[in-house]
N, C-alpha and C positions, 0 to 999 in steps of 0.2 A: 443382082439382088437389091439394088439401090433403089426401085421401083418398090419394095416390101418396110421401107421404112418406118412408113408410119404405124401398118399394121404390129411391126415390132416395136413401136413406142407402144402402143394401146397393151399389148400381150404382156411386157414387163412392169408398164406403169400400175402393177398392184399392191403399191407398198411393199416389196420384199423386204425383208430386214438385212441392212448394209452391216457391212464386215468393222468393227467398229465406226459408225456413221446411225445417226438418226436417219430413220428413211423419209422422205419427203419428194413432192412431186418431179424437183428439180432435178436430184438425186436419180430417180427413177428414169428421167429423158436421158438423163449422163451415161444409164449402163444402157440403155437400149442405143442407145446411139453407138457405145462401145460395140457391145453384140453386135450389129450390123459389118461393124468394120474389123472388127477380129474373125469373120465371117467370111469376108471379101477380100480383106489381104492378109491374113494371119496375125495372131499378138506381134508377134516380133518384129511386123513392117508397121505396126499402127502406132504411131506418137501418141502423147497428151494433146499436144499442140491438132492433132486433125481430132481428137476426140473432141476437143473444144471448140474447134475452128462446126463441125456438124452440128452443135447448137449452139452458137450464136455464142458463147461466152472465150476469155482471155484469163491468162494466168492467173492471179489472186481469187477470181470469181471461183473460178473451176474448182482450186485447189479448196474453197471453203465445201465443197456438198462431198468430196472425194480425195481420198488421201493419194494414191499412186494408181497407176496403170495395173499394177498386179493385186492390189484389193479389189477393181472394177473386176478382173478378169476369176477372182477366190468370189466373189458377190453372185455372180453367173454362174460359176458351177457348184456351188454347194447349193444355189437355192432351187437348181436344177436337181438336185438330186433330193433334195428336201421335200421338194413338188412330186416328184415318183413315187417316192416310199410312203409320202401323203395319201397321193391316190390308190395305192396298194392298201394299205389300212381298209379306206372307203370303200371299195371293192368288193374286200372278203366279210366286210361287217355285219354280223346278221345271218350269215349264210353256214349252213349245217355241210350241209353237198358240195365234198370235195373237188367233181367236176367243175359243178356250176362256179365255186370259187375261181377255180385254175381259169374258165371261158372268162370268168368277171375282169379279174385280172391283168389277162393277157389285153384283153380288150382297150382295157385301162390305161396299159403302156403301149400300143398302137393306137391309140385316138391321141396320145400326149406326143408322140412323137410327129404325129401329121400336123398338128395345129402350133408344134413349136422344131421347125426344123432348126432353125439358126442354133439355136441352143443344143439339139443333138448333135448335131455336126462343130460347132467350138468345144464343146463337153467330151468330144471324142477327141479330135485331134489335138487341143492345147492342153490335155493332162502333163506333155512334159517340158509345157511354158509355169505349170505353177511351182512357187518355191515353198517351202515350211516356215509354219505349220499347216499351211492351206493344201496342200498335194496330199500329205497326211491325213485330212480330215475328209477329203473329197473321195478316197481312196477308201477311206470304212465307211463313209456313206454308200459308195460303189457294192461294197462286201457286203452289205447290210442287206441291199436290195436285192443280190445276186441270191441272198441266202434265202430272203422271204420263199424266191421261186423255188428253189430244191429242198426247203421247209415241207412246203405245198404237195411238190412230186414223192416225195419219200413218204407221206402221208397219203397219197393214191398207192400207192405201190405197196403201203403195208395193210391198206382194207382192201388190196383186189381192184380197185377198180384203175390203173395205169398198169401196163406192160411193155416198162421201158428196161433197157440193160445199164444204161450207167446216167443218172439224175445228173451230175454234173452235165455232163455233153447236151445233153434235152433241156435244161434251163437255157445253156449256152442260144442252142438252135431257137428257141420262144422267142427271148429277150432280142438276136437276131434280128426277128420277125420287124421290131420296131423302127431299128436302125435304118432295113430295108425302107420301109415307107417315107423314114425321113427324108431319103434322095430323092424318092421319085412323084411323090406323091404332089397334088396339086390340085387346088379349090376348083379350080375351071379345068378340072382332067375329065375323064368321061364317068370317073365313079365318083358317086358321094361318098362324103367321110364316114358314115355312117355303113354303107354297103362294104367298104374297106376292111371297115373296124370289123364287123360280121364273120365275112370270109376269114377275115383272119387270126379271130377266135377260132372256127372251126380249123384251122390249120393247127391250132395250140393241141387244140386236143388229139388230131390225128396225131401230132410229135410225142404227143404222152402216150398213145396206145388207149384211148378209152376202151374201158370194156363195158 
């Protein structure tokens, strides 16, 4: 993955807002540089010392744009889930028709997931690298979003138009759908991201049962 570098500078350098930190561009290289190597060797093999050693800064520097390794790692996954529940709003905004929401949606978190895999993949497996309060907050951000989709499905299900048996299990199986593409998916694979994203709307709604 060290070959996807920079693309993962450009993808996080959007200003996120830092876990008490002003965000700033330097700020910004710091966790994408993080991201990359919590990615490749896990939180708990990655020092400060190699987060700073990948750009170019040493001790006092570092420590001015960023407090500790586990604010870098609480910065990544709340603003990761900040970004989902973002796009979820955007989504279903404006739209009447249950379906076309739930296609909107699904869509929404399979396009986020293909174009930000590093972030799915640290957001999955280092939930039990972070300590409190941040485990805690990233954990009803998780709820938040889980809830939007079986919001959604119990509102198909109660106008008729979904024929699913248990909303839990089927939001489970959607949001899935994401996860999936984050492994495999790939700019130079044989589909575009957009052909992806497609198919895999209509897979959301064959799991809800459209009628």
């Amino acid at each position: 993955m060290t070959s996807e570098r920079g693309s993962r500078s450009a993808v996080t350098a959007r200003g996120r807002t830092a876990v008490g930190r002003s965000p700033g561009p330097r700020a910004a290289e710091i966790r994408a540089a993080a991201l990359v190597l919590f990615a490749e060797r896990g939180y708990a093999a990655t020092t400060m010392a190699d987060i700073g050693e990948a750009v170019g800064m040493r001790g006092p520097s570092l420590y001015k744009h960023v407090g500790s390794k586990q604010e870098l790692l609480a910065q990544i996954m709340t603003g990761t889930m900040d970004d989902l529940l973002r796009n979820h709003r955007i989504a279903v905004a404006g739209c009447e028709d249950v379906v076309e929401r739930l296609r909107r949606t699904a869509e929404a978190h399979v396009r986020y997931h293909a174009r930000h895999r590093l972030e799915a993949f640290v957001g999955t497996r280092e939930i039990r690298s972070l300590e409190e309060p941040h485990r805690t907050e990233v954990l009803r951000r998780r709820a938040a979003y889980e809830q939007a989709f079986r919001t959604l499905l119990t509102e198909g299900v109660d106008a008729g138009r979904f024929a699913i048996t248990t909303v839990k299990l089927t939001s489970y199986a959607i949001l899935d759908l994401g996860m999936g593409v984050a492994v495999w998916y790939r700019e130079k694979g044989d589909l575009t991201e957009d052909q992806v994203v497609y198919q895999y709307g209509d897979f959301a709604l064959r799991l809800a049962g459209v009628r």
